[in-house]
DRENDRENSE-694541 format. One record per residue (C-alpha): residue in one letter; x, y, z. Coordinates in Angstrom, 1 decimal, always signed. Layout:
<nodes>
 res     px     py     pz
   a      X      Y      Z
...
</nodes>
This chain:
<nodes>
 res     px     py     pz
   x  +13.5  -13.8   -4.1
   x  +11.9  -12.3   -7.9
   x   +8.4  -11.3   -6.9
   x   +5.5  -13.5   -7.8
   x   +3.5  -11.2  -10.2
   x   -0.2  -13.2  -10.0
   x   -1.5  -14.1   -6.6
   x   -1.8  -17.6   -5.4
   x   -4.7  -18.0   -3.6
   x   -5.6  -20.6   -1.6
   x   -9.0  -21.3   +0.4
   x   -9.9  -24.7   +2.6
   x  -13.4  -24.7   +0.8
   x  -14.8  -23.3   -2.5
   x  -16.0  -19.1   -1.8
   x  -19.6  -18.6   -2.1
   x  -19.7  -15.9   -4.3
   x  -23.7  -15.1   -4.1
   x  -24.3  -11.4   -4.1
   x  -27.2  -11.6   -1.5
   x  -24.9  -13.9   +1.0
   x  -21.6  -12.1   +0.6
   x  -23.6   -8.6   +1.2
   x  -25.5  -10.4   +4.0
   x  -22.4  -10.7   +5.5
   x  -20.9   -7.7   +4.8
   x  -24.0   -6.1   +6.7
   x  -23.0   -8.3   +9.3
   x  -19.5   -7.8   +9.8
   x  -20.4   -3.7   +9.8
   x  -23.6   -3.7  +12.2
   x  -25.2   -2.3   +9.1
   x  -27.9   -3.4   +6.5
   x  -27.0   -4.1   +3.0
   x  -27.4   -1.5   +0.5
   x  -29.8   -1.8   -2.3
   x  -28.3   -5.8   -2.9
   x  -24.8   -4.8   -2.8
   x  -21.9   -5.1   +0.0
   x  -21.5   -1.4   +1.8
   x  -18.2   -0.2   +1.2
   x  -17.0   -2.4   -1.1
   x  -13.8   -1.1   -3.2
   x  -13.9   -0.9   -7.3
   x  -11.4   -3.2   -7.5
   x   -8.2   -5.1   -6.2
   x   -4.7   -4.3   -7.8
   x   -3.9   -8.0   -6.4
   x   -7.2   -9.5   -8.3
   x   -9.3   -9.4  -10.7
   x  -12.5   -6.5  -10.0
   x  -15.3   -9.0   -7.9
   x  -18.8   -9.3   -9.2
   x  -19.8   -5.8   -7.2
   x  -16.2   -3.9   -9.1
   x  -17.5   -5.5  -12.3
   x  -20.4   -3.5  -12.0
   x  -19.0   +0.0  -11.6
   x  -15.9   -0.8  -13.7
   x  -12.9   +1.5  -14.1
   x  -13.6   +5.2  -14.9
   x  -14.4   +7.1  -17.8
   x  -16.2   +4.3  -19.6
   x  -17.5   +7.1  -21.9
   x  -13.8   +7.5  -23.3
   x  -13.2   +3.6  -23.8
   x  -12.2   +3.1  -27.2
   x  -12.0   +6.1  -28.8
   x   -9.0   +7.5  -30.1
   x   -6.5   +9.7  -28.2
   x   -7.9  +12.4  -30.1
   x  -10.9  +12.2  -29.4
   x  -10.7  +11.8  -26.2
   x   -8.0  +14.8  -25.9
   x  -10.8  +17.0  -26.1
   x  -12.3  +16.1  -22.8
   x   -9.8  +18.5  -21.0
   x   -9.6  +21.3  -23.8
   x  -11.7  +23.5  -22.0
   x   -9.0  +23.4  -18.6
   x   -6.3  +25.9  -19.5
   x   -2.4  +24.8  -19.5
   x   -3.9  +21.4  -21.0
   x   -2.6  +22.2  -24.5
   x   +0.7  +22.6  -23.1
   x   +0.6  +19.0  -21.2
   x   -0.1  +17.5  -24.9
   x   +2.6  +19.2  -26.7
   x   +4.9  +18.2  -24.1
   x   +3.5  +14.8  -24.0
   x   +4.1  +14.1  -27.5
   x   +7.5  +15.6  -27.2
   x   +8.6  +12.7  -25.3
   x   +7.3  +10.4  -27.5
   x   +9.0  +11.8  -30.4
   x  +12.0  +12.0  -29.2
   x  +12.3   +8.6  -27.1
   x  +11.1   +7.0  -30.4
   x  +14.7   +8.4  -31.6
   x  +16.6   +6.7  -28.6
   x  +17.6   +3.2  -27.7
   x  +16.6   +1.7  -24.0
   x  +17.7   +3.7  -21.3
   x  +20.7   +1.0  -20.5
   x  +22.3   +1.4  -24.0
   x  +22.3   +5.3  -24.1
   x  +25.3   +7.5  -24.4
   x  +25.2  +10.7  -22.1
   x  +24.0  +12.9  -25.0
   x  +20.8  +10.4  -25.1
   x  +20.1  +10.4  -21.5
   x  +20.2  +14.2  -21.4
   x  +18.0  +14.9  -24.5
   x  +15.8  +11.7  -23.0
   x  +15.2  +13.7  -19.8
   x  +15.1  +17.4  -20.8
   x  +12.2  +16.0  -22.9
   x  +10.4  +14.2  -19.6
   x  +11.3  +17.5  -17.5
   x   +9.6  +20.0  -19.7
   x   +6.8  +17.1  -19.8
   x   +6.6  +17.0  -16.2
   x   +7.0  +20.4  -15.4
   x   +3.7  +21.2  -17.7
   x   +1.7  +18.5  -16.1
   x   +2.5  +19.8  -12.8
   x   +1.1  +23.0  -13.6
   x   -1.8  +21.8  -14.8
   x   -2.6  +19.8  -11.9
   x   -1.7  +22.3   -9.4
   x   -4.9  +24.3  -11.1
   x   -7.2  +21.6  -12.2
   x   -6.4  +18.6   -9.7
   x  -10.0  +18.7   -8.3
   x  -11.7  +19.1  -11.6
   x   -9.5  +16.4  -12.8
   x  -10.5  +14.5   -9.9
   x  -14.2  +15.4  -10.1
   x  -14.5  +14.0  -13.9
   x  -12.5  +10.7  -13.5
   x  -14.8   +9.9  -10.4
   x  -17.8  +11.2  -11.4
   x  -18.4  +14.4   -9.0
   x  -16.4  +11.9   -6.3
   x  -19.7   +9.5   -6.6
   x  -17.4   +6.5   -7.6
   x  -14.9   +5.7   -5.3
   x  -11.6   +4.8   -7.2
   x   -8.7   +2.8   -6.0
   x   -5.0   +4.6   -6.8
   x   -4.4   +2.0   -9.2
   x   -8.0   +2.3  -11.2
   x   -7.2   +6.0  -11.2
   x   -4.3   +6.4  -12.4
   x   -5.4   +4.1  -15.3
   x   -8.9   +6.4  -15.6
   x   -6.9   +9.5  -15.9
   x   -4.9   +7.7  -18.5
   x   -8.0   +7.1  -20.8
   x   -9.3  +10.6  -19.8
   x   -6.9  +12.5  -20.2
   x   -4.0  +11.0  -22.3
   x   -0.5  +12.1  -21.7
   x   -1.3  +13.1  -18.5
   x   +0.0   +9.7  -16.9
   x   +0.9   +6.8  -18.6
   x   -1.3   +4.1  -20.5
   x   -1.8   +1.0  -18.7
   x   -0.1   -0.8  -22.0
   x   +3.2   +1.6  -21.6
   x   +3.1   +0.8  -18.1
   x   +3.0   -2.9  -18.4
   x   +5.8   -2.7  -20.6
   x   +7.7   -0.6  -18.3
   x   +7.0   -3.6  -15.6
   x   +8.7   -6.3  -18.2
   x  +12.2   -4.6  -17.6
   x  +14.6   -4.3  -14.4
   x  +14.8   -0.8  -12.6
   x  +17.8   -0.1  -14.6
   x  +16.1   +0.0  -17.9
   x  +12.9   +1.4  -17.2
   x  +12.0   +5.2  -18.5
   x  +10.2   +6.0  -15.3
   x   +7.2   +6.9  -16.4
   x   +5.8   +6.2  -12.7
   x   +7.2   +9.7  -11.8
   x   +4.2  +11.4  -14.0
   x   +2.0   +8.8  -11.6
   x   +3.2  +10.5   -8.6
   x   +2.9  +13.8  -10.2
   x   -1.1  +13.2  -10.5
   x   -1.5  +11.1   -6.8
   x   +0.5  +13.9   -5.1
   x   -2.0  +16.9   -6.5
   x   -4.9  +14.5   -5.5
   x   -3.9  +13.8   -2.3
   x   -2.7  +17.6   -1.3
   x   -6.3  +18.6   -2.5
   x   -8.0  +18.7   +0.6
   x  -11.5  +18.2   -1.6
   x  -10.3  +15.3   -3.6
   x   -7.7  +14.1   -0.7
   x   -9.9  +13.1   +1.6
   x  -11.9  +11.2   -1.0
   x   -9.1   +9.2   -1.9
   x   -7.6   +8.3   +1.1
   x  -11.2   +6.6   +1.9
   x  -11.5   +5.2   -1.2
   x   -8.4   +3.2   +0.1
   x   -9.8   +2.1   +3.1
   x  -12.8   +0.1   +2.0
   x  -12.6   -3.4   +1.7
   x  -11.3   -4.6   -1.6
   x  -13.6   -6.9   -4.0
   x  -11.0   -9.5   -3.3
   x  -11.5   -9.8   +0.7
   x  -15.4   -9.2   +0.2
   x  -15.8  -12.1   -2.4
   x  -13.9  -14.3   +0.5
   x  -15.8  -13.4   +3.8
   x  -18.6  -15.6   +3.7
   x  -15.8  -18.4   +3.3
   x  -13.5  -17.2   +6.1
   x  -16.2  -16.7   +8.3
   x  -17.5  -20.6   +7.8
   x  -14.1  -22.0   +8.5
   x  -12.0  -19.1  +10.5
   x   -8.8  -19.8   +7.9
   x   -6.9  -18.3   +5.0
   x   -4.1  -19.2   +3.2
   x   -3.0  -17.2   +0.7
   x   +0.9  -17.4   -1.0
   x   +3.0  -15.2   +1.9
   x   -0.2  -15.0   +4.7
   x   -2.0  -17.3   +6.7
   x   -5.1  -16.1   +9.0
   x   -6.9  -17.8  +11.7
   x   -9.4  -17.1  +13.5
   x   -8.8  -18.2  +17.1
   x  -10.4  -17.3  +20.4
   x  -11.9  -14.2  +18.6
   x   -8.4  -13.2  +17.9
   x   -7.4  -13.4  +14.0
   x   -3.8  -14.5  +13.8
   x   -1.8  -13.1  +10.7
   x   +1.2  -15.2  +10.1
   x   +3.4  -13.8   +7.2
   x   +4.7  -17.1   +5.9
   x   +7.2  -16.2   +2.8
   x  +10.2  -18.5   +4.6
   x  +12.4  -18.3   +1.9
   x  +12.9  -14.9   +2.2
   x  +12.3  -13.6   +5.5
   x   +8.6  -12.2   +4.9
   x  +11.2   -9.8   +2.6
   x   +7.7   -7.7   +0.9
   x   +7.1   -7.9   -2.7
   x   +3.6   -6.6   -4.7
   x   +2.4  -10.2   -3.6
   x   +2.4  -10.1   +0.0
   x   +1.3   -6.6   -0.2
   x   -2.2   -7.9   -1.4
   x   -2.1  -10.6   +0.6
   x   -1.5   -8.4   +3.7
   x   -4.5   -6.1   +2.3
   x   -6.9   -8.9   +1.7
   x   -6.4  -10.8   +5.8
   x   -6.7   -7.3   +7.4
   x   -9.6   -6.7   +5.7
   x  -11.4   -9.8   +6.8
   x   -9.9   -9.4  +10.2
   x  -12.1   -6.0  +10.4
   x  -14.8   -7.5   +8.5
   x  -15.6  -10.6  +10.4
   x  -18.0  -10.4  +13.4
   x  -16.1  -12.9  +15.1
   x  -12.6  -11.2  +15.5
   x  -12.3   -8.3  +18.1
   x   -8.5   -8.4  +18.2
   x   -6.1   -9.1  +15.6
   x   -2.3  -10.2  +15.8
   x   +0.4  -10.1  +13.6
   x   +3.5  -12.1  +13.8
   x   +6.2  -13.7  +11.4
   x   +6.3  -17.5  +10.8
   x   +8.9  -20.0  +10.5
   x  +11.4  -19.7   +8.2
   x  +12.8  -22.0   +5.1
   x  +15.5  -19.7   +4.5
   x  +19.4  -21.6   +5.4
   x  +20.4  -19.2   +7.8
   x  +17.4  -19.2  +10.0
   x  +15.6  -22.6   +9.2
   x  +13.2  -23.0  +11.8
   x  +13.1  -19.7  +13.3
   x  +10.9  -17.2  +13.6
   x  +11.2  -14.1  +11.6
   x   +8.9  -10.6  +11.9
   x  +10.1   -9.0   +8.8
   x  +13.4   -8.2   +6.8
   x  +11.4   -5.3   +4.7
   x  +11.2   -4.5   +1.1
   x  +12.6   -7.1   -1.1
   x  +15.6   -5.4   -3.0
   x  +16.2   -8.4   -5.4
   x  +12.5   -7.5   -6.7
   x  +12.9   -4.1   -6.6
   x  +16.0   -4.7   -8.6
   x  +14.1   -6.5  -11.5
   x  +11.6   -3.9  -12.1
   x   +8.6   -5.6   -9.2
   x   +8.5   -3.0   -6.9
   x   +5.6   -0.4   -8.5
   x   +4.8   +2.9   -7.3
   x   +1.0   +2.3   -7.6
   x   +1.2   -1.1   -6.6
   x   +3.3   -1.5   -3.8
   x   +4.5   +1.9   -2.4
   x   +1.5   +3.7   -2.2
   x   -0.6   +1.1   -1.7
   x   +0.9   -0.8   +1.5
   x   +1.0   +2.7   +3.1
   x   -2.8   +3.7   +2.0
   x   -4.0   +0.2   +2.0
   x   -3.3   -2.8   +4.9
   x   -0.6   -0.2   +7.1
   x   -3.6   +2.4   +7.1
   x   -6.6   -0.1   +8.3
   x   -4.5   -1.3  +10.4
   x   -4.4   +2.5  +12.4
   x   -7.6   +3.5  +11.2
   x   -9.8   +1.1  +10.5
   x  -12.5   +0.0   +7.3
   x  -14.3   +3.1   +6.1
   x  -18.3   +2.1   +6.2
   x  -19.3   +4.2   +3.2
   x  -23.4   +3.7   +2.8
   x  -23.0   +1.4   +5.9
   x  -21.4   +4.1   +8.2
   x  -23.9   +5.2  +11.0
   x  -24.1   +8.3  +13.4
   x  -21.5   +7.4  +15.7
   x  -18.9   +6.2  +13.3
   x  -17.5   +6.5   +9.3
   x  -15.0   +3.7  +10.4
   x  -14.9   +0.0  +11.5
   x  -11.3   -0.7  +13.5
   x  -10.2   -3.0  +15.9
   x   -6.9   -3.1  +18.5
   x   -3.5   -5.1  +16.9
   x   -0.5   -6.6  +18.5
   x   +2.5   -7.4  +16.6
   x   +4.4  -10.1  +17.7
   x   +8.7   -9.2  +16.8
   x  +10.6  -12.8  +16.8
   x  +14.4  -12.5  +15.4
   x  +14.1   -8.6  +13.5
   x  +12.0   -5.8  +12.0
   x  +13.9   -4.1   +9.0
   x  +12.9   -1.3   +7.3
   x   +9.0   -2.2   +6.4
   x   +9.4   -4.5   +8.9
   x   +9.5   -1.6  +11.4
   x   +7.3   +0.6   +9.6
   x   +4.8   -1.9  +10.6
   x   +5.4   -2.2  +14.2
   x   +4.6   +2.3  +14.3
   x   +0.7   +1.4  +13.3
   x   +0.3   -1.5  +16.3
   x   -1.5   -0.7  +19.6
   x   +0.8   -3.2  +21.5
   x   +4.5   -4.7  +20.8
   x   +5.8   -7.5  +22.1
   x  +10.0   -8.0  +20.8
   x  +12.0  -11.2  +21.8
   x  +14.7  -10.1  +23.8
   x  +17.0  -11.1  +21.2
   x  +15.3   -9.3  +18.4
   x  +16.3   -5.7  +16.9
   x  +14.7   -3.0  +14.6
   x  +16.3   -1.1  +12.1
   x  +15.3   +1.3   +9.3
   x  +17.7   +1.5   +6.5
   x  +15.8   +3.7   +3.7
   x  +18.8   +6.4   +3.6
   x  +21.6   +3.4   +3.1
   x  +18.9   +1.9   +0.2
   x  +18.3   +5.7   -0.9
   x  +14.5   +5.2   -0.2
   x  +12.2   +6.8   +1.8
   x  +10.9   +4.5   +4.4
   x   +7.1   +4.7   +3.7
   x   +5.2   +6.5   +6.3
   x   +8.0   +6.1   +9.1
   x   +9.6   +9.5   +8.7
   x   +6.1  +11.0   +9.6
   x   +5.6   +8.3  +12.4
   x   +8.6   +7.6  +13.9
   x   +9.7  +10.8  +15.7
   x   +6.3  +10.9  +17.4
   x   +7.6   +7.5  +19.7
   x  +11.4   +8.5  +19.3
   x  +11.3  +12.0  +19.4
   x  +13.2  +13.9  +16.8
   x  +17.4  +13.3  +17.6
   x  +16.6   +9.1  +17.9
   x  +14.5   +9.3  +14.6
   x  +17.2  +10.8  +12.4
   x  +19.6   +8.5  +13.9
   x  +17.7   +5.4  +13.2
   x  +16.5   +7.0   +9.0
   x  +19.2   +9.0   +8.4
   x  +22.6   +7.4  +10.3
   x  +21.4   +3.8  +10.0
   x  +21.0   +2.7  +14.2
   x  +20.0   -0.3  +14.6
   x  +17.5   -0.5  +18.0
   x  +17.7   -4.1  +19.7
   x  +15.4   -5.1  +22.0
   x  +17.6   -5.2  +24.9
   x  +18.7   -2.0  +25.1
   x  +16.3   +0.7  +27.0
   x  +16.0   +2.8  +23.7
   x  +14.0   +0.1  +22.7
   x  +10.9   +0.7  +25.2
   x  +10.2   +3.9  +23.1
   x   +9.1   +1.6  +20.4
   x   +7.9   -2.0  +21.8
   x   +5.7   -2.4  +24.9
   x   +6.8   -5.8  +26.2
   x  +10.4   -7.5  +25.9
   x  +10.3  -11.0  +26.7
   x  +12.7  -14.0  +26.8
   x  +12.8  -16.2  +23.5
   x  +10.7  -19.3  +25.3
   x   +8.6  -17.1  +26.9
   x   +6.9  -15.2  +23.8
   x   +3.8  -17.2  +23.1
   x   +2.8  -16.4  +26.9
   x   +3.7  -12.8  +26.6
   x   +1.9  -12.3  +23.1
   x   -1.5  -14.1  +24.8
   x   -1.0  -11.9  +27.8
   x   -1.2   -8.9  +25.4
   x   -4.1   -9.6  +23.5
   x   -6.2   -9.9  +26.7
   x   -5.5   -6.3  +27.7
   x   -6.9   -5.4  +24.2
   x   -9.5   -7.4  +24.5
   x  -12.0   -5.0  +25.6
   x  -14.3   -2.1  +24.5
   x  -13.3   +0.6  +26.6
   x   -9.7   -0.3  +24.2
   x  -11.3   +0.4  +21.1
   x  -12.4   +3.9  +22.3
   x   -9.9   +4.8  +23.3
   x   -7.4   +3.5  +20.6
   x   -9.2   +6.0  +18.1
   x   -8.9   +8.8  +20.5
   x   -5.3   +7.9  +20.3
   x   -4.8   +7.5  +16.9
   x   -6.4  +11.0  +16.2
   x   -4.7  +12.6  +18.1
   x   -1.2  +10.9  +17.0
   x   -2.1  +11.2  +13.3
   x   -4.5  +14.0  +12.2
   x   -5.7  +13.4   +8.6
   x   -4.9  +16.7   +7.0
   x   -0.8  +16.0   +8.7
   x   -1.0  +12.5   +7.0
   x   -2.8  +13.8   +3.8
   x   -0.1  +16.2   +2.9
   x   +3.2  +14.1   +3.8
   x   +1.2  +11.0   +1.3
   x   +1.3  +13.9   -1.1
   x   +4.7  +14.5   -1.2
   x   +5.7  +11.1   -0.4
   x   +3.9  +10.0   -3.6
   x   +6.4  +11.9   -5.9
   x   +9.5  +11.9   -4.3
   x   +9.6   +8.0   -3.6
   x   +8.6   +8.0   -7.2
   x  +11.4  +10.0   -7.7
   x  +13.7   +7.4   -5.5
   x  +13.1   +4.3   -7.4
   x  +14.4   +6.0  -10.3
   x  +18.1   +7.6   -8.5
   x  +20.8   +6.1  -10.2
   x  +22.3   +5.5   -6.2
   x  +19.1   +3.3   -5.7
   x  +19.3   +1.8   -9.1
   x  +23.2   +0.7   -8.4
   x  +22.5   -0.2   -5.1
   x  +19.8   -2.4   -5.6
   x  +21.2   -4.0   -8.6
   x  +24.4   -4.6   -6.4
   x  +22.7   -6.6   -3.7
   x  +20.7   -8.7   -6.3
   x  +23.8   -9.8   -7.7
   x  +25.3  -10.5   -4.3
   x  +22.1  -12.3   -3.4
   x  +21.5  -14.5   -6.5
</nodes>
């Protein structure tokens, strides 16, 4: 189950990658004209893919900086007070790392010296960001003119601002080891994204940054829209009947999510939203490979622990971007950027998820973001971050809204598993139906989305579940202390235990 680290991708035809047809239909999807030649709200760039011909253009940030020498390039946040204080620091780490073996072969004595360093680093970053977080901001993005994805800003503030997060180069070698032996220098990533996303200048800007379209989807739309399929490595999307059917299709592993499916996931909501032709979108697991459940359908079985385990499962990457990324469009919708008009900023639709066999942990974090639920009646949903000494994405600030408080630390905290049957269950999925009767109950469904009055009305909804600011400020603090997570020695044992188990 080791997480594929490059996508896959596979289209029936050849993507037509002309800048004037690919903005054409854009324009289209949005009800909106093209922009001076370029797609409106197109992202910088895609941490699944390679920046599209539009990302190319803007490139990542502080292009000003590339090449020169940390020095040099030091000086940029001189004039910002406590900066001096983040270098010193900075290079104290590195000094005295330099002195130590790999985290795995270090004595007590090491891994105390190792992380008094990184505290002291930490600590001084912290400070600074907690005073300069929008000016930081502000300069990596240009006066918030450039919209930056989380990965191309953390790797901005790395040439802007060195020792402030890590290098992409220290950060790719960090990837080549399992949990176990990594430094965790994804911690002083967190440290930066949760000052960003507190700021509620520099916030705001970021969490719509992550909901435009990413190069990848918008290089594929004029494709999908010909021929109404994609097939990617762990989805496959169809568009049927105006409905866009997301299969998750990894049936080796029960649709466990690694960095792959993650982009994948990113890339078919965003042509759902995007193409004309789709007014309701559906989400259901495919067959599975896998021994014990050859044949069946499975929903989800959540984050995959054997990646995880090896050193697969990024902050940046995966964390922060399912939850900002696919999860959020899925609730909130495309932001329009240039293309937005009076009456909306945002281009959403309604979703139904379809649960066959289980929804674990991401699994179910999914299901809190759907306007409609239809569960086998053999199915269950559980949400095991505190045994896996996680936190569950987004669900601790979602799930007590549909539970209420007592069933939400039950299911987080003491491990309940919810299944279908019972009538705790119909706080959490709309529809229970009988194995053989799910296809008819998932059309049934879709045709009371279906309808425009829904869409209205679904936004109302979703405002008023999830006010920005409320969702801002958990995202803050969820960005450093799952950060934090991935690097407890409970997860780190855990996670390397069920590997093993699972090899």
């Amino acid at each position: 189950m080791e997480a594929t680290r490059q996508p896959n991708l596979q289209v029936r035809h050849s993507v037509d990658e002309k800048t004037g047809g690919t903005a054409r239909a854009v324009a289209a999807a949005t009800g909106t004209p093209a922009i001076q030649g370029r797609p409106p709200a197109v992202g910088t760039g895609d941490a699944s893919q390679p920046p599209g011909r539009w990302a190319g253009a803007e490139g990542s940030a502080a292009p000003e900086l590339r090449g020169r020498p940390p020095a040099v390039a030091a000086v940029v946040g001189a004039e910002l007070s406590g900066w001096q204080e983040v270098v010193v620091a900075s290079a104290e780490v590195d000094r005295v790392l330099a002195g130590l073996g790999r985290p795995v072969d270090r004595g007590v004595a090491a891994r105390e010296a190792a992380e008094a360093a990184k505290d002291a680093a930490r600590a001084a970053r912290s400070r600074f960001l907690d005073a300069h977080a929008d000016a930081v901001y502000d300069r990596l993005t240009d006066g918030r003119t450039r919209w930056l994805r989380l990965d191309e800003l953390v790797e901005a503030a790395a040439v802007a601002f060195p020792g402030l997060v890590p290098g992409a180069e220290r950060i790719a070698e960090e990837r080549a080891r399992p949990q176990a032996d990594k430094e965790g220098h994804e911690i002083d990533q967190g440290i930066l994204l949760r000052a960003v996303l507190r700021s509620p200048v520099a916030g705001p800007h970021l969490l719509d940054a992550m909901l435009r379209p990413t190069a990848r989807a918008v290089a594929l739309l004029p494709e999908f829209r010909r021929t109404g399929v994609l097939e990617t490595e762990s989805v496959r999307l169809e568009r049927r009947d105006g409905v866009a059917r997301l299969t998750l299709c990894r049936g080796d592993r029960l649709n466990a999510e690694d960095e792959q499916q993650v982009g994948d996931m990113e890339t078919a909501v965003d042509l759902a939203l995007l193409d004309p032709g789709v007014r309701v979108g559906l989400v259901r697991g495919g067959e599975m490979t896998h021994p014990r459940y050859r044949g069946r359908r499975i929903f989800s079985a959540g984050i995959n622990l054997k990646s995880l385990s090896s050193g697969g499962i990024p902050l940046v990457g995966f964390l922060l971007r399912r939850e900002l990324g696919y999860l959020r469009k899925l609730a909130r919708g495309l932001f329009l950027g240039d293309a937005a008009t009076w009456h909306t900023r945002y281009a959403d639709k309604p979703w139904l998820a379809a649960v066959d066999g289980f929804a674990i942990g991401g699994g179910m974090q999914m299901l809190l973001v759907f306007d409609h639920v239809v569960a086998a009646s053999d199915a269950y949903l559980s949400l095991p971050a505190a045994k896996e000494g996680i936190v569950p994405g987004a669900g601790n600030f979602r799930l007590g809204r549909f539970t209420g408080p007592r069933l939400a630390r039950q299911v987080i905290l003491g491990g309940r598993r919810i299944r279908a049957a019972e009538p705790a269950a119909r706080l959490l999925v709309d529809e229970v139906a009988e194995p053989e009767e799910m296809d008819a109950a998932v059309e049934r469904g879709l045709d009371r989305l279906d309808g425009e009055a829904v869409l209205a009305n679904r936004r109302m909804l979703n405002l008023a579940d999830e006010p920005e600011d409320a969702f801002r400020a958990y995202m803050a603090e969820f960005a450093l202390q799952q950060a934090l997570r991935i690097y407890g020695e409970d997860v780190i044992g855990k996670v390397g235990r069920f590997a093993a188990g699972s090899g």
